[in-house]
Steps between C-alpha positions, in 0.01 A plus 500: 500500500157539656387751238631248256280225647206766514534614155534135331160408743338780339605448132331138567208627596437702241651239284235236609198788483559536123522109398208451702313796341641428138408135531160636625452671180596257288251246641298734431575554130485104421148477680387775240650327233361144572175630373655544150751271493455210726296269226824553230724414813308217633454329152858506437592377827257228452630380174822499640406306787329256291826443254723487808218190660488344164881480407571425845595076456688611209719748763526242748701282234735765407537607898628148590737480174672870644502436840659102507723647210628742721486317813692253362750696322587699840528146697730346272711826465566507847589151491714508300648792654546337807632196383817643470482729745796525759356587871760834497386641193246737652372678205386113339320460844303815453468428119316176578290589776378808268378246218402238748326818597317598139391112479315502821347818438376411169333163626337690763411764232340217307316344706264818582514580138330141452233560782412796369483422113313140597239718631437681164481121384264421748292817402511379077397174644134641642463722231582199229478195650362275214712683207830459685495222769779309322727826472395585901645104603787556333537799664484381874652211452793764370449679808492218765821372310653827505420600870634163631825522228605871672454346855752229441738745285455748811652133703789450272628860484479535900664197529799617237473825726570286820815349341706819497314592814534211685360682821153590294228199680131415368346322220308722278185258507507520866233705700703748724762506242522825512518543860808260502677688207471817669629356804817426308614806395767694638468880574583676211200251278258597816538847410469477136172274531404801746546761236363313227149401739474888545565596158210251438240662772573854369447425127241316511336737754558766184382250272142397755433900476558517094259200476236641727481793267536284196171302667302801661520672108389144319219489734373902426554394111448151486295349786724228591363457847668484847629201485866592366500755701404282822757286385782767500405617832528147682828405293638940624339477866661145547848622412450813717384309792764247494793776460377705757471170723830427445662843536349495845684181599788543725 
């Protein structure tokens, strides 16, 4: 057993030596060939940058269409489910909570998707503000609608969550709602909440590294500057700190 242990220490080692050195190299490589192709890259990065800015009010339309479409069509599914539900029927109780589920998740989906595409609006808007002022109204007055439309339909499907779980408490326009929703679950949600916050910290841990590469290459081609990079490292060193804070509670 111990010269199992041993061996599989070993193979790790040597596993980890040749990533780092391959990944070594390959930085490497791509710093060599930044001086002959980093212009080509950088244009076409550009141009796609600048059609993704400039078509950006026209996305923010279609995201709100998709995500109150399905939203909607998840809520009233599982209201309908569990308007004829009978309280022994077990597999209708997980049935609804799964698409009461999917609705949730896709207004909370929605909403970032809308923060994030509002800022490519808000990026057209200083790089076009006389051509398209009208078009960039429209478009936050879409937003602001939108933002405060997924809050209340976040309300109404929490509510139709607390009729078949009469036990659930807070109002979903509260401030420590979550605080009082986690305080009503039994056991067995505890745990899955517990998975499903570490599944979180260790991909996006995985994801942080992938994007400091992604960053620390557009900077050697591109010149992008530090401050995505800065960014990163607050949003990664924040979620570290607080993890390993917690972990040490007793």
């Amino acid at each position: 057993m111990k010269k199992n242990k041993e061996h599989t220490r070993k193979q790790n080692t040597i596993y980890f030596i040749i990533i780092l050195i391959c990944s070594t190299f390959a930085g490497g490589i791509l710093g060599f060939a930044s001086n002959f192709w980093g212009q080509s890259w950088k244009e076409m990065l550009m141009s796609a940058r600048d059609a993704v800015v400039y078509y950006s009010p026209y996305m923010l339309f279609v995201l709100e269409i998709l995500v109150f479409t399905l939203s909607l069509l998840y809520y009233f599914k599982a209201k309908k489910m569990a308007a004829v539900w009978e309280a022994e029927d077990e597999e209708i109780f997980e049935k609804i909570e799964r698409t009461e589920g999917i609705a949730l998740s896709i207004t909370c989906v929605g909403v970032i998707l809308n923060m994030v595409i509002y800022g490519f609006v808000i990026a057209n808007f200083n790089s076009n503000m006389k051509e398209r002022i009208t078009l960039y109204l429209i478009a936050s007055i879409v937003f602001t609608v939108s933002i405060i439309g997924l809050t209340f339909l976040q309300r109404v499907i929490i509510d139709q969550i607390k009729k078949i779980r009469p036990e659930k408490r807070g109002d979903a326009l509260e401030l420590n709602f979550q605080k009082k929703w986690i305080e009503s679950c039994d056991e067995q949600e505890l745990q899955q909440v517990y998975r499903a916050a570490y599944k979180a910290y260790s991909s996006t841990t995985i994801l942080y590294t992938i994007l400091l590469v992604v960053l620390l290459l557009g900077e050697l081609f591109f010149n992008i500057g530090i401050t995505p990079i800065l960014v990163l490292g607050i949003i990664w060193l924040t979620q570290t700190i607080i993890y390993q804070r917690e972990s040490l509670k007793k």
